[in-house]
N, C-alpha and C positions, 0 to 999 in steps of 0.2 A: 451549441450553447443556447439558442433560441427555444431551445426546446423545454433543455434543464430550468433556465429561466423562469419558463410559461409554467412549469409542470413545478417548482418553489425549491427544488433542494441550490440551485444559488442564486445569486444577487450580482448585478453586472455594473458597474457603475464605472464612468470618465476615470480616468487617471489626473489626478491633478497636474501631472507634470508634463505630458502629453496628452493632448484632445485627442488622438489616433490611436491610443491604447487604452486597454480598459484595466482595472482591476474585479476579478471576477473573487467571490466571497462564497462561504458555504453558509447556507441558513440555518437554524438551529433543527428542522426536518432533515436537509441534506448531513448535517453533523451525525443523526440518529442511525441515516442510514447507510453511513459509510464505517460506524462502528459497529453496528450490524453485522453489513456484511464482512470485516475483518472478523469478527467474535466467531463467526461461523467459517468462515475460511480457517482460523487457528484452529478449531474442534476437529473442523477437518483431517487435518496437518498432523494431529495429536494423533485421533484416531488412526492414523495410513502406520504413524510411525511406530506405535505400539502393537501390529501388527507382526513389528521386528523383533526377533533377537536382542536382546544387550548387545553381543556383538557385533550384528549387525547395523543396530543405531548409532555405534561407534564408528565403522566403516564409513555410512551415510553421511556422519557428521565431517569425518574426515576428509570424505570428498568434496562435502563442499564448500568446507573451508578454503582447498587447494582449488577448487572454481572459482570462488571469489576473492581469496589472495593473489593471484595473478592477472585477476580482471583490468584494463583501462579503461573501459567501453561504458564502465558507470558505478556510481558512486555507490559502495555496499555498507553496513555497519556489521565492523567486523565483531564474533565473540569473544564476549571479555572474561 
């Protein structure tokens, strides 16, 4: 965190409610660059999946619906 910090994409400040915790912040740099890198992650993701079949993007989809409908392990947003 010391590093993120130093280097500006966040901001670390006391917790008002605990002196022992912090609340750590994205600065409006770190904001730029964490939509960034999602925007290109998505292109990505686009470009792999159009590589596919129709049906095949269907199969894809399908499976991973059924990975993440039966997940406990962590919180997914399922499609709606």
């Amino acid at each position: 965190m010391s590093t993120l910090e130093r280097d500006g994409p966040v901001i670390k400040a006391r917790a008002p409610h605990d002196g022992r915790a912090v609340n750590l912040s994205l600065t409006d740099s770190g904001l730029r660059a964490i939509t960034t890198a999602f925007q290109a992650h998505t292109e990505r993701e686009q470009q792999w999946a159009g590589s596919l079949s129709t049906d095949e993007q269907q199969t894809l989809i399908a499976l991973s619906e059924m990975l993440t409908a039966h997940s406990v392990h962590f919180a997914v947003k399922q499609r709606e």
